[in-house]
MARBA-3410 file (N, C-alpha, C, O; in Angstrom, 1 decimal):
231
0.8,-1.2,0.0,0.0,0.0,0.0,0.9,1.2,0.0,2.0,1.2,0.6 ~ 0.5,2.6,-0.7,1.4,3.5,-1.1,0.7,4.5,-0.3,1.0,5.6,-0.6 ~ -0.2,4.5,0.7,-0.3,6.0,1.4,0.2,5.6,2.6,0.3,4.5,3.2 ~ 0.7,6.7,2.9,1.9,7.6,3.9,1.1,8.7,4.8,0.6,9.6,4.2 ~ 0.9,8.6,6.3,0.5,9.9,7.0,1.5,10.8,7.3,2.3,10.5,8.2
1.4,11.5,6.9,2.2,12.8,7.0,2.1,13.8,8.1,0.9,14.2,8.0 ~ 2.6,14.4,9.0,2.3,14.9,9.8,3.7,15.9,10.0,4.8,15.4,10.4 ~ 3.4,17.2,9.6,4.6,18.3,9.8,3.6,19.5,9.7,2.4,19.4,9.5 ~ 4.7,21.0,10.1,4.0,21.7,10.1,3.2,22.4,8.6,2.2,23.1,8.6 ~ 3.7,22.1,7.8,2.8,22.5,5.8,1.6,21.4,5.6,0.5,21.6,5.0
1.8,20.5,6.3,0.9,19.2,5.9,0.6,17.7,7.1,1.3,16.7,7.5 ~ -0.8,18.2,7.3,-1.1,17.4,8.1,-2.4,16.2,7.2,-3.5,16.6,7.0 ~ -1.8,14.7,6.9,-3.1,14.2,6.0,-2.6,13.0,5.9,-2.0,12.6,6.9 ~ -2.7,12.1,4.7,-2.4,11.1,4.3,-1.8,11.8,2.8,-1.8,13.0,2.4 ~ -1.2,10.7,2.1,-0.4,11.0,1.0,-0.6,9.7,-0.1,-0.1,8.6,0.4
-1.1,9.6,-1.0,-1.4,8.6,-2.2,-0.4,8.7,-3.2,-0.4,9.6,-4.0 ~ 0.7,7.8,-3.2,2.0,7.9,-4.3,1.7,6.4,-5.2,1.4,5.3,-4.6 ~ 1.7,6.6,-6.6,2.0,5.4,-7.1,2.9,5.4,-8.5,3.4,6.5,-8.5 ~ 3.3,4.9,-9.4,3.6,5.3,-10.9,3.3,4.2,-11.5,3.5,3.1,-11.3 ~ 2.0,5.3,-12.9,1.5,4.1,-13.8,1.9,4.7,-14.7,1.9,6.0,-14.8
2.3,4.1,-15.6,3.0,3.6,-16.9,3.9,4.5,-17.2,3.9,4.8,-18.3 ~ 4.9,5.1,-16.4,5.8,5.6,-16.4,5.1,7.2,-15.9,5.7,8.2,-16.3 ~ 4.2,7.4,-15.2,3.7,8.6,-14.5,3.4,9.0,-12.8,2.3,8.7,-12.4 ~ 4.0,9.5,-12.2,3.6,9.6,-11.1,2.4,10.3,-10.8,2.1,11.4,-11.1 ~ 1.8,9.6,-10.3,0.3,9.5,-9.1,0.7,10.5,-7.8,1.5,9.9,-7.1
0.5,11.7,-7.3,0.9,12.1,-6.1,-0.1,12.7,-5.7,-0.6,13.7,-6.2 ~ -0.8,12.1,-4.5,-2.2,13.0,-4.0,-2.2,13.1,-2.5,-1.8,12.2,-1.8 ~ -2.6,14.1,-2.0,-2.8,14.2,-0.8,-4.8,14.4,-0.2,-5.8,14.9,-0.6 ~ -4.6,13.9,0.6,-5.9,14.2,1.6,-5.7,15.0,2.9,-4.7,14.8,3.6 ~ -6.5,15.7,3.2,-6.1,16.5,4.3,-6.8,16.2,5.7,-8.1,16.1,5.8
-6.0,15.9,6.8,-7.0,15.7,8.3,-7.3,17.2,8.6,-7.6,17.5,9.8 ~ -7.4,17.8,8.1,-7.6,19.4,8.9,-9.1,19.9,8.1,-9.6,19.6,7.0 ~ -9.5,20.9,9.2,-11.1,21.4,8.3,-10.9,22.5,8.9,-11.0,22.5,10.1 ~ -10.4,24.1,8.2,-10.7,24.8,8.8,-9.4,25.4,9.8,-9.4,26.3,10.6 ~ -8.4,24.6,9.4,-7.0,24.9,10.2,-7.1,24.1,11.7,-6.4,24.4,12.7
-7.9,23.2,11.7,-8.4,22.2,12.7,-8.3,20.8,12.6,-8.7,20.3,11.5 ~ -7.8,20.1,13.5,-7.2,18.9,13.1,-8.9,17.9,13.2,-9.6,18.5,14.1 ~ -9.5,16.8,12.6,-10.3,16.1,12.5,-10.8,15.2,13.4,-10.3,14.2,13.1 ~ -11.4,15.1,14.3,-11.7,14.3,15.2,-11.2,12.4,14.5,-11.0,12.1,13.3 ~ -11.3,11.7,15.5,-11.0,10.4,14.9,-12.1,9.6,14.1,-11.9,8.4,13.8
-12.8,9.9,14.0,-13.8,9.8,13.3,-13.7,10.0,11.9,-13.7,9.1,11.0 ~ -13.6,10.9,11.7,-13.6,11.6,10.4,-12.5,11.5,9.9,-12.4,11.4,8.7 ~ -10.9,11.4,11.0,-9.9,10.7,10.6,-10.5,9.2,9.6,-10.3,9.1,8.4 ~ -11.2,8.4,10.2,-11.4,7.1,9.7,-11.7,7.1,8.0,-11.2,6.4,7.1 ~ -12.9,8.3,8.1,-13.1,8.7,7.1,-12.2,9.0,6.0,-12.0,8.1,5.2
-11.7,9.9,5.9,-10.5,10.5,4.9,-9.6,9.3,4.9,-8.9,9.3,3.9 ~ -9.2,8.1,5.7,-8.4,7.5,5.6,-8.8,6.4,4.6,-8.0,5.9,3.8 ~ -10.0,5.9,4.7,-10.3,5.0,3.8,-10.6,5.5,2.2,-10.5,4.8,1.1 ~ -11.0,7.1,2.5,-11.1,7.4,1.2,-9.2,7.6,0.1,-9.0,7.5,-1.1 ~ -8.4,7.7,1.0,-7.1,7.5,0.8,-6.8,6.1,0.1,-6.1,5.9,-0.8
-7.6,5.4,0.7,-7.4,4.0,1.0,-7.4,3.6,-0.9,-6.6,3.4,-1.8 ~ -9.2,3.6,-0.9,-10.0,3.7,-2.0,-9.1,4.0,-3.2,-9.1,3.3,-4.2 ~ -8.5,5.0,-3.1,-8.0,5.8,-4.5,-6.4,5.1,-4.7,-5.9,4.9,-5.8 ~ -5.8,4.7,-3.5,-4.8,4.0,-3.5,-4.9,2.8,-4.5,-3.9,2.5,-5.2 ~ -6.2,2.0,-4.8,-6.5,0.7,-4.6,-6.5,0.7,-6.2,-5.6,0.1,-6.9
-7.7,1.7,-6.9,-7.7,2.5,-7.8,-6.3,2.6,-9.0,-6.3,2.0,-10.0 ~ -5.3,3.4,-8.4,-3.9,3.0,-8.8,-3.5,1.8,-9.2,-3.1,1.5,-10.3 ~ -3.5,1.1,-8.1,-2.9,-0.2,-7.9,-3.4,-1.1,-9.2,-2.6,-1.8,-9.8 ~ -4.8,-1.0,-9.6,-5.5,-2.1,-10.4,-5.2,-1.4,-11.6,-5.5,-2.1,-12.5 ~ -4.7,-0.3,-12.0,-4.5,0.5,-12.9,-3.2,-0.2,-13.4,-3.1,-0.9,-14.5
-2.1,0.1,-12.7,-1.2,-0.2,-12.9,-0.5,-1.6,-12.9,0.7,-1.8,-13.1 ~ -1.5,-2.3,-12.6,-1.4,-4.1,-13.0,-1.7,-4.3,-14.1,-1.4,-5.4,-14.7 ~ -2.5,-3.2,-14.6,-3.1,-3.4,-16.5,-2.4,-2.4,-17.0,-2.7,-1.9,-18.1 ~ -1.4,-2.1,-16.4,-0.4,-1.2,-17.5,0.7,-2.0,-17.5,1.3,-2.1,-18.6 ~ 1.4,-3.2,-16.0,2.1,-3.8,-16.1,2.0,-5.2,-17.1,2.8,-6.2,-17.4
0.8,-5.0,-17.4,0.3,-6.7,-18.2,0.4,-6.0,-19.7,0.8,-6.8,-20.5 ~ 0.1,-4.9,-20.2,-0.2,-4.1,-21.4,1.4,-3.9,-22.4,1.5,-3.6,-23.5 ~ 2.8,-4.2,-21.2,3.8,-3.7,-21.6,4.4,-4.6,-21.3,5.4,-4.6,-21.9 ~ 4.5,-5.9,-20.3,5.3,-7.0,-20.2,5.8,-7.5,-21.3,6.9,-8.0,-21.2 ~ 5.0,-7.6,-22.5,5.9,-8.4,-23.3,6.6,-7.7,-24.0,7.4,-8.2,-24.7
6.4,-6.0,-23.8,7.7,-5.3,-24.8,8.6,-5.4,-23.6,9.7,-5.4,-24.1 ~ 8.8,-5.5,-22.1,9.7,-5.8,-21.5,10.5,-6.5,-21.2,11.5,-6.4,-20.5 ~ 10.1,-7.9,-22.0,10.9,-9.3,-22.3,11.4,-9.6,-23.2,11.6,-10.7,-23.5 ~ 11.6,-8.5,-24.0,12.4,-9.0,-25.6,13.3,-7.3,-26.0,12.9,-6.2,-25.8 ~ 14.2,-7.8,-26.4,15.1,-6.6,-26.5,14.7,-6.6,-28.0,13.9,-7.5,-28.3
15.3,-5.6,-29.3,14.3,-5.1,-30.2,14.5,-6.2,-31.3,13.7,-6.5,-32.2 ~ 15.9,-6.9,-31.2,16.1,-8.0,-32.1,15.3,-9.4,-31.8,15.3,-10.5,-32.4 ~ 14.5,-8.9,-30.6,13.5,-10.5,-30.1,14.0,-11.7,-29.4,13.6,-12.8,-29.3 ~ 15.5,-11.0,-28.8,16.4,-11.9,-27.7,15.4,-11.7,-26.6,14.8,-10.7,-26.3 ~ 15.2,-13.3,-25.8,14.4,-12.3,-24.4,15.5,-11.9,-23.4,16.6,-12.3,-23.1
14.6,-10.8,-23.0,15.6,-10.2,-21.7,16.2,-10.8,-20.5,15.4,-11.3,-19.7 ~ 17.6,-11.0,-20.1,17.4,-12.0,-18.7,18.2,-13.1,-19.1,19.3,-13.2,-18.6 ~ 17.8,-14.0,-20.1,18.5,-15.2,-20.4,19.7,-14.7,-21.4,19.7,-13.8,-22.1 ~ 20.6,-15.8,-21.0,21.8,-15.6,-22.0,22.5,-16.7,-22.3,22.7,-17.5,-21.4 ~ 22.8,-16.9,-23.4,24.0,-18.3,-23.9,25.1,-17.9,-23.7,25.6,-17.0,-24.4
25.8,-18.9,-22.7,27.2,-18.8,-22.6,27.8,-20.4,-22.8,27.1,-21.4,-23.1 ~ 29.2,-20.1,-22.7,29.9,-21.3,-22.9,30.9,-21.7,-21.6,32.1,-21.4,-21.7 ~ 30.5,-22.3,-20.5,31.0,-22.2,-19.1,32.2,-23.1,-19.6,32.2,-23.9,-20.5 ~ 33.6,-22.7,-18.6,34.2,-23.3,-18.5,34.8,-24.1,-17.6,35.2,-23.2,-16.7 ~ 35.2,-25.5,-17.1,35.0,-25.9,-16.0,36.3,-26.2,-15.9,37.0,-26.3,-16.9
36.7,-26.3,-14.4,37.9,-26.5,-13.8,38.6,-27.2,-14.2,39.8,-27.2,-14.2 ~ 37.7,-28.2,-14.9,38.9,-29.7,-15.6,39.0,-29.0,-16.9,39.5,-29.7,-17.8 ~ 38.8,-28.1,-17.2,38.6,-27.6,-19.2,37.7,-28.0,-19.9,37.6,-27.8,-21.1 ~ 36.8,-28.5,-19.2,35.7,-29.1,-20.2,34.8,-28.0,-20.4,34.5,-27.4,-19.4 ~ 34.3,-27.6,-21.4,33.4,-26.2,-22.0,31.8,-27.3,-22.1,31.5,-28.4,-22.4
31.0,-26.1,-21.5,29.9,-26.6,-21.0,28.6,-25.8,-21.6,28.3,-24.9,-20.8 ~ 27.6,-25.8,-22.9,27.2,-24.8,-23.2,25.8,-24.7,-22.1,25.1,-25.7,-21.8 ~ 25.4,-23.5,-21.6,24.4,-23.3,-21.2,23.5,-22.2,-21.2,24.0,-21.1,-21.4 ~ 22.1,-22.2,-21.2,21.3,-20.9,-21.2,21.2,-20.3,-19.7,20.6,-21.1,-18.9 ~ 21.8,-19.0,-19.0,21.9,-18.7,-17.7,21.0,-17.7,-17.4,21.3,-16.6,-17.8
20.0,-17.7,-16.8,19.3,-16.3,-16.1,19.2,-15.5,-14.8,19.1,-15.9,-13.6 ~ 19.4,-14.1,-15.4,19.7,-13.4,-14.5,18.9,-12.4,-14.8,19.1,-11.6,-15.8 ~ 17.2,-12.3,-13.4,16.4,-11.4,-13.7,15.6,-11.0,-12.2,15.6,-11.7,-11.2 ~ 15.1,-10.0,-12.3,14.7,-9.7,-11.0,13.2,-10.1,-10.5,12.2,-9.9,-11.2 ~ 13.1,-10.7,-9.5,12.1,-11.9,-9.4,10.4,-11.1,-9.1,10.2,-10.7,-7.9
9.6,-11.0,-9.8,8.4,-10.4,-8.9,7.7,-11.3,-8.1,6.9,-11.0,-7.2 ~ 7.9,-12.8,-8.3,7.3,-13.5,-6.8,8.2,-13.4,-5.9,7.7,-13.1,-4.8 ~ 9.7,-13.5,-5.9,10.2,-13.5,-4.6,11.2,-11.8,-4.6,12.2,-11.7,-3.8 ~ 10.9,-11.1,-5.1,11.1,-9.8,-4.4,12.7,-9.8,-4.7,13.2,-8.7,-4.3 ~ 13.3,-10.3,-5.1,15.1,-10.7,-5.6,15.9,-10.8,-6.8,15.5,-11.0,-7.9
16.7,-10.6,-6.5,17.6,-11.3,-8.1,17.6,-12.4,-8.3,18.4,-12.8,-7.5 ~ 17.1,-13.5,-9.1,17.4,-14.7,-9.3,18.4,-14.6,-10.3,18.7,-13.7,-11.0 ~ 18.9,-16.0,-10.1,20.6,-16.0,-11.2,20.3,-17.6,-10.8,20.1,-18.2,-9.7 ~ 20.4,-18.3,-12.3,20.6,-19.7,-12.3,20.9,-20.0,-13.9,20.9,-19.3,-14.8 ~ 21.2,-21.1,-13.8,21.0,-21.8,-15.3,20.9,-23.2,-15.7,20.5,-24.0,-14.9
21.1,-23.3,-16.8,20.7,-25.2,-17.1,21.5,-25.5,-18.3,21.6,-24.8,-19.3 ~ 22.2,-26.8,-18.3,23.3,-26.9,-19.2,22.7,-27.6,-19.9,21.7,-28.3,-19.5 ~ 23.2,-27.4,-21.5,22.5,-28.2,-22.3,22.7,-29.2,-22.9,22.0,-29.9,-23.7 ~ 24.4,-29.5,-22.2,24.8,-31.2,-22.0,23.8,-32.1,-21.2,23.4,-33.2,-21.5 ~ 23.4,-31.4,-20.4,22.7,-32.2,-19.1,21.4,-32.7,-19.8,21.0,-33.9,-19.7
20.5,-31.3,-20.6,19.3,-31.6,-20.2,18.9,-31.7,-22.1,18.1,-32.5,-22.3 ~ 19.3,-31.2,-23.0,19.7,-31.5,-24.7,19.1,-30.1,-24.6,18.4,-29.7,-23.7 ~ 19.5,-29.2,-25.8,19.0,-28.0,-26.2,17.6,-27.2,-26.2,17.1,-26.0,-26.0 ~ 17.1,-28.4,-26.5,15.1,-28.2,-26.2,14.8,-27.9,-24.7,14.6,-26.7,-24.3 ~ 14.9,-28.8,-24.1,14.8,-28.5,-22.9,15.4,-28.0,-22.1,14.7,-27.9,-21.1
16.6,-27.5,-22.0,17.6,-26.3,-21.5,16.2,-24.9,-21.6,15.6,-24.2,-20.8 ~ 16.3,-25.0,-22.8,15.6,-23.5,-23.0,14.0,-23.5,-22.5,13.4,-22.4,-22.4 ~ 13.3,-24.8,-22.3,12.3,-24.9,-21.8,12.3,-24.5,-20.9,11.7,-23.4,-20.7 ~ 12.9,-25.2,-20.0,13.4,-25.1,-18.6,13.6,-23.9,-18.2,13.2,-23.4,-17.2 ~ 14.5,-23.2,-19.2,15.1,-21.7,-18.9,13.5,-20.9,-19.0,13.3,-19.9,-18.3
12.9,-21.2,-19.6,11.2,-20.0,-20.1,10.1,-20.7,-18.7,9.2,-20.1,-18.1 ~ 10.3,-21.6,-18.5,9.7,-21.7,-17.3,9.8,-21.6,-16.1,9.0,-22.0,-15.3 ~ 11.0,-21.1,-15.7,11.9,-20.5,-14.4,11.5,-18.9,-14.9,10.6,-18.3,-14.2 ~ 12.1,-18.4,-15.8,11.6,-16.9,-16.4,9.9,-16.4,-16.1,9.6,-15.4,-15.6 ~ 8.7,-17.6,-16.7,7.9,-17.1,-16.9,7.3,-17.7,-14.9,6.2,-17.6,-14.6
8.1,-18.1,-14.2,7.2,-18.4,-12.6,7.7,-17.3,-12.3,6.8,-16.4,-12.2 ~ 8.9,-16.8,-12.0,9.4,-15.5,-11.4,8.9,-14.3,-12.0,8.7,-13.4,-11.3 ~ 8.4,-14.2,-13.6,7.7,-12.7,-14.1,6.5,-12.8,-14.5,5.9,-12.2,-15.4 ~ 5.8,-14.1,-13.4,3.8,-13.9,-12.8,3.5,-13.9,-14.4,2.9,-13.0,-14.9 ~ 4.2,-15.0,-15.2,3.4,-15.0,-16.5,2.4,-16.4,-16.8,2.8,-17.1,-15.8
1.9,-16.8,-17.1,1.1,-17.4,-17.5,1.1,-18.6,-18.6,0.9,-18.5,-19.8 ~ 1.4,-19.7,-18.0,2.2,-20.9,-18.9,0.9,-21.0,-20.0,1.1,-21.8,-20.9 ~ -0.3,-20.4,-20.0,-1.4,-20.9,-21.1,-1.3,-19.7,-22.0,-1.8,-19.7,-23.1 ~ -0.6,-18.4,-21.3,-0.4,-16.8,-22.3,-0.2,-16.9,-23.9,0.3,-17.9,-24.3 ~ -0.4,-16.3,-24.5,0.2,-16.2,-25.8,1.6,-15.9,-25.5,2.5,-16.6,-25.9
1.7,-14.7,-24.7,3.3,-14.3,-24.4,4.1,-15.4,-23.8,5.2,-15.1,-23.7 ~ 3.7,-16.8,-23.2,4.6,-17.7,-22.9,4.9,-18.6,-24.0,6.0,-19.3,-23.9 ~ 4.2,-18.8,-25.0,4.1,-19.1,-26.1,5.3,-18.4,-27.1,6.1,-18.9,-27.8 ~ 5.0,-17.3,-26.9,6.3,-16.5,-28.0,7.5,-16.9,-27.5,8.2,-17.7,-28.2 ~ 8.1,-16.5,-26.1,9.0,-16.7,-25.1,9.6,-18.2,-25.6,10.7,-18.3,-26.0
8.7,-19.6,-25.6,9.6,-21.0,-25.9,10.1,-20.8,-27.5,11.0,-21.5,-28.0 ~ 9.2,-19.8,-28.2,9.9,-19.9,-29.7,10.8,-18.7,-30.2,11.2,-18.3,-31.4 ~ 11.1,-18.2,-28.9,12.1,-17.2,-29.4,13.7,-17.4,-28.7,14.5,-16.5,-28.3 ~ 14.1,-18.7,-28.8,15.1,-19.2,-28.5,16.5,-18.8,-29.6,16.5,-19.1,-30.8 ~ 17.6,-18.1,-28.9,18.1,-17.7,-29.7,19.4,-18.5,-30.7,19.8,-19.6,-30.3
19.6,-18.1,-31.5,20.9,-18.7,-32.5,22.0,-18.8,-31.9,22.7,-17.8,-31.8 ~ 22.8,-20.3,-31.3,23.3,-20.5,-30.3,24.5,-21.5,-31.2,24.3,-22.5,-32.0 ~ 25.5,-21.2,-31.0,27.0,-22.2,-31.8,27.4,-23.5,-31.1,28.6,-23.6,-31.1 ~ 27.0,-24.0,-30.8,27.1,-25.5,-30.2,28.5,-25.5,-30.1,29.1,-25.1,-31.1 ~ 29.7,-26.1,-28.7,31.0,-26.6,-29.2,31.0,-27.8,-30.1,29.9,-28.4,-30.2
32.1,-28.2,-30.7,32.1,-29.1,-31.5,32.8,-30.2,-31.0,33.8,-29.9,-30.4 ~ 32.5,-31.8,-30.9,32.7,-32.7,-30.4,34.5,-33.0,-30.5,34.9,-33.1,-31.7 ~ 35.5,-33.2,-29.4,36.6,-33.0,-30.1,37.6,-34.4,-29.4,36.9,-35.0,-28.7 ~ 38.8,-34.8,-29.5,39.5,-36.0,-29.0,39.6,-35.4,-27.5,39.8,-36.3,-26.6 ~ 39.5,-34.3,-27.2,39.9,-33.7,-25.8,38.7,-34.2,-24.8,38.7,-34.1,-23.6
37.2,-34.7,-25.9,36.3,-35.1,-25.0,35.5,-33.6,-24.8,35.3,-33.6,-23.6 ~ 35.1,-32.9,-25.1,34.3,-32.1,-25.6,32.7,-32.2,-25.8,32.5,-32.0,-27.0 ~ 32.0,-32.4,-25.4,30.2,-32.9,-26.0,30.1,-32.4,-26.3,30.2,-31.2,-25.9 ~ 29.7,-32.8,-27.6,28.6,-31.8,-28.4,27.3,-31.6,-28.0,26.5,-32.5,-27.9 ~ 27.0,-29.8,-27.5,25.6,-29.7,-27.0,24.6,-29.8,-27.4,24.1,-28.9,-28.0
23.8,-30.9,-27.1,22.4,-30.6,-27.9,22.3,-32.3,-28.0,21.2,-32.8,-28.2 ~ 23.2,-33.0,-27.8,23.2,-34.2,-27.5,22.3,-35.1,-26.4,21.5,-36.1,-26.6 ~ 22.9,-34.3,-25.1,22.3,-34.9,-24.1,23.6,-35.5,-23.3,24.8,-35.3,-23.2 ~ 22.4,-36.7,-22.4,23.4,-37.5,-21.9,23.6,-38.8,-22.6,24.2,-39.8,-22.2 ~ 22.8,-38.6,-23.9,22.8,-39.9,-24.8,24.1,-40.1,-25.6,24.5,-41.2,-26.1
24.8,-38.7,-25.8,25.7,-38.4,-26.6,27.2,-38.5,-25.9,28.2,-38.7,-26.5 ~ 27.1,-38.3,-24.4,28.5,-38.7,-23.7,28.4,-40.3,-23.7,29.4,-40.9,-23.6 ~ 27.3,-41.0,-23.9,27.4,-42.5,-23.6,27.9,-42.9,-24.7,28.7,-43.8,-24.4 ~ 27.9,-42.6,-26.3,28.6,-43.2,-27.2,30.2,-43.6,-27.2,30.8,-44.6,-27.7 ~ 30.8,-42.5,-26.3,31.3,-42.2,-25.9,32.8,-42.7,-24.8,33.9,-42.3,-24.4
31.8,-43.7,-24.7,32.3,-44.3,-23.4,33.7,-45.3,-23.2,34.1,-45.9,-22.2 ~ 34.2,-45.3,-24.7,35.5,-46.4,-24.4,35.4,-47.5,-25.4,36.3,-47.8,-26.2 ~ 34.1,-48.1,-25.0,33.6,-49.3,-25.5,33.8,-49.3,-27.1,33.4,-48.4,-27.9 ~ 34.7,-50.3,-27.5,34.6,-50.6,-28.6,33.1,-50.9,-29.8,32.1,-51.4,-29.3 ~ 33.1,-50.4,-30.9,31.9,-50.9,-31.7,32.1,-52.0,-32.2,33.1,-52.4,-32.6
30.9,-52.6,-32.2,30.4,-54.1,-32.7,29.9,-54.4,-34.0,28.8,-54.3,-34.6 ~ 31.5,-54.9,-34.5,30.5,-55.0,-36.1,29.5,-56.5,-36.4,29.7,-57.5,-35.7 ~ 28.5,-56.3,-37.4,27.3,-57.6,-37.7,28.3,-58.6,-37.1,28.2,-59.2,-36.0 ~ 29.6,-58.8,-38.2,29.9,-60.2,-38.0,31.0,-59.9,-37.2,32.1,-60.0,-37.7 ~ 30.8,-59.6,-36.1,32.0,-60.0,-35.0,31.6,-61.0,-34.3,32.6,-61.5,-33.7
30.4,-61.7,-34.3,29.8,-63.2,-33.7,30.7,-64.5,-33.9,31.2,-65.2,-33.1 ~ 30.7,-64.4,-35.7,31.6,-65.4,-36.1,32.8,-65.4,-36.3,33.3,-66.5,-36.4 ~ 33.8,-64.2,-36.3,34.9,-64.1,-36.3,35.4,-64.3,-35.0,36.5,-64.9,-34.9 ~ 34.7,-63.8,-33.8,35.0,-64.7,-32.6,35.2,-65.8,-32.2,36.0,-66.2,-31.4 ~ 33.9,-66.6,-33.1,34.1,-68.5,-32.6,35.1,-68.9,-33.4,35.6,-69.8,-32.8
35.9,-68.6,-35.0,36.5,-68.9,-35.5,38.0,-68.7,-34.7,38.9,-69.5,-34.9 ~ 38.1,-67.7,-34.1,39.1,-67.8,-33.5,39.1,-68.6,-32.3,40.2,-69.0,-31.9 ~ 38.0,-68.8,-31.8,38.2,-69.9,-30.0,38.6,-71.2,-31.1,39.4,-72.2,-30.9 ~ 38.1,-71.1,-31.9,38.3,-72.7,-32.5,39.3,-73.4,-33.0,39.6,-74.6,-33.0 ~ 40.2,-71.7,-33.8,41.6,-72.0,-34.0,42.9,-72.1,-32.8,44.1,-72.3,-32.8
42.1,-71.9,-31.8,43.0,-71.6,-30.3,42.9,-72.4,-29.6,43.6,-72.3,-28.6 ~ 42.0,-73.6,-29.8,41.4,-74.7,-28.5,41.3,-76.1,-29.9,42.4,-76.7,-29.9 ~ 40.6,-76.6,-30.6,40.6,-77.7,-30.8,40.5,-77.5,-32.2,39.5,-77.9,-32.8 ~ 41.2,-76.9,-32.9,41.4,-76.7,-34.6,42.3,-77.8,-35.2,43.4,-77.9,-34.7 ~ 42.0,-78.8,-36.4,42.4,-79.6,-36.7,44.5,-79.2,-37.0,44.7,-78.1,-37.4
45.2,-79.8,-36.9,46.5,-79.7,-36.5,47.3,-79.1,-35.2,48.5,-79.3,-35.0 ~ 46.5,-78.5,-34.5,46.7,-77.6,-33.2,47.1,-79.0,-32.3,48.3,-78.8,-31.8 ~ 46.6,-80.4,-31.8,46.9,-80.9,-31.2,48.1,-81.5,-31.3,48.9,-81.5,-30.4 ~ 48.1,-82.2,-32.6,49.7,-82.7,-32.7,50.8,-82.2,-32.7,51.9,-82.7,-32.4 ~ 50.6,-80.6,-33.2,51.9,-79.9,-33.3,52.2,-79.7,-31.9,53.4,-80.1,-31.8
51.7,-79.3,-30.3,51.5,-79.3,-29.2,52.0,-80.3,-28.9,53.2,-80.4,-29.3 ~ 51.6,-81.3,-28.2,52.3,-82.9,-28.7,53.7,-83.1,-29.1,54.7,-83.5,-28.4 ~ 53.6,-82.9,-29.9,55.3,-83.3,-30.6,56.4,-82.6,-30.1,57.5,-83.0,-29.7 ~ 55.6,-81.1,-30.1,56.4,-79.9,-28.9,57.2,-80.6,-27.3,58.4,-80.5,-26.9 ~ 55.9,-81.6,-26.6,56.1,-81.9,-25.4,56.8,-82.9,-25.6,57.5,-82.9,-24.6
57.2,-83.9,-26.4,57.4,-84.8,-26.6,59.0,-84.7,-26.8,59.8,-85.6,-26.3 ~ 59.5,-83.6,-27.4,60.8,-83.2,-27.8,61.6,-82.4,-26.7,62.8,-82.3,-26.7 ~ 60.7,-81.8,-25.8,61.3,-80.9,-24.4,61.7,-82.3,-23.2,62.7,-82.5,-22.4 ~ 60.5,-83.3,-23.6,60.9,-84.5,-22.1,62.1,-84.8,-22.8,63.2,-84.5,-22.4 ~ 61.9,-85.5,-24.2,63.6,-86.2,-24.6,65.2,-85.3,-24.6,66.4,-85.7,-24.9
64.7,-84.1,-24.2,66.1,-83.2,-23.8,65.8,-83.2,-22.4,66.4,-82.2,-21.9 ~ 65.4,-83.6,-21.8,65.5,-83.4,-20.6,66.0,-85.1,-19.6,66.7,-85.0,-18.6 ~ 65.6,-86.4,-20.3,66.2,-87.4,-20.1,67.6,-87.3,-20.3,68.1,-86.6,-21.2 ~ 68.6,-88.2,-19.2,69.9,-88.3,-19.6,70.2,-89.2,-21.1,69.3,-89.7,-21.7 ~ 71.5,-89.3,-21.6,71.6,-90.2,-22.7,72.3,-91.2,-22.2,72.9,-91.3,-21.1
71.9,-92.3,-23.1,72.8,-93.6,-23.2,74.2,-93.5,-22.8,74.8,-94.1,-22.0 ~ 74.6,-92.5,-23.5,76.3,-92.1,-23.9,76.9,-91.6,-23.2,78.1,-91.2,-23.3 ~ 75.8,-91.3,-21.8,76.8,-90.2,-21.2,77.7,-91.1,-20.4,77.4,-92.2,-20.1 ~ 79.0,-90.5,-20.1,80.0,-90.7,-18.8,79.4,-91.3,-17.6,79.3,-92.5,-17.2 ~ 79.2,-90.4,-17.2,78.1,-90.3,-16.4,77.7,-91.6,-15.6,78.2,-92.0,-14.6
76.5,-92.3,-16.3,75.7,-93.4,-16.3,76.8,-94.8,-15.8,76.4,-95.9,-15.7
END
């Protein structure tokens, strides 16, 4: 509420301050009749009529702040105001693209400052996410036309490019770090070129005898001979 009782020697009353649509509202009411201060009564009176006109303002200027919100959320190129694309960079070097907002809150009276990476959540939804944090903090209306403009006025954003350093490409997800992962690719016929090899390695026709003949020739250097001294 914007009235103020004022009480000095120029002005003894209440005071009605508001600003609609870029105009200041400044009214006064007076407790005096006559150079005589008002019984409390009649105080009550003038006070509610203060009240009244205060109120007046107020609903005024909710339909001036609803009449110009959406020229408030877009700068003249149709960027919305508040959100921004950056490219974070993180302590290990890994570059991280994200949409960040930084806007001043009319439900909670503050600066909000957050963001949403679009490694994390893929590009669509980054910026969803980002117009639906935007439009709860600026009392907009997820059924509005103006919330409607806001998810399609996502701006022209350069994605990093996937690189050997391990780099994601944004817009991927977390589907796009899993390709990712080390894991060799599997070609159709790697089935059979596997059993072909257990088979040349374990019981492939010549594999036993040559084996064999091997052991067969290490025991006979290892017996003494006929010939030796020795014996």
């Amino acid at each position: 509420m914007s009235v103020k009782l004022i009480d000095n020697e120029a002005f003894y009353g209440f005071r009605v301050r508001r600003t609609v649509g870029g105009r200041l509202y400044q009214e006064y009411f007076s407790l005096k009749r006559s150079g005589k201060r008002l019984a409390a009564r009649q105080t009550r009176v003038v006070e509610r009529l203060a009240q009244a006109r205060d109120e007046d303002l107020r609903l005024e200027q909710e339909k001036c702040k609803r009449r110009r919100k959406a020229e408030l959320c877009f700068h003249a190129d149709g960027r919305v105001k508040g959100i921004s694309y950056l490219i974070k960079t993180e302590k290990s070097g890994t570059k991280t693209p994200i949409f960040q907002i930084g806007i001043a809150s009319e439900l909670e009276q503050r600066i909000i400052c957050t963001s949403y990476s679009i490694n994390a959540h893929g590009l669509q939804q980054a910026w969803a996410k980002a117009i639906r944090t935007y439009a709860r903090h600026k009392k907009i209306s997820r059924s509005s036309n103006l919330y409607k403009k806001l998810l399609t006025s996502m701006p022209a954003v350069e994605l990093p490019v996937a690189e050997r350093g391990g780099i994601e490409s944004a817009g991927g997800g977390r589907g796009a770090a899993s390709g990712r992962s080390g894991r060799a690719a599997v070609r159709p016929d790697a089935g059979p070129v596997m059993k072909a090899a257990t088979t040349r390695s374990g019981s492939a026709s010549g594999a036993g005898p040559v084996q064999t003949r091997a052991v067969r020739k290490r025991k006979a250097a290892a017996l003494p001979s006929d010939k030796d001294p020795l014996s």
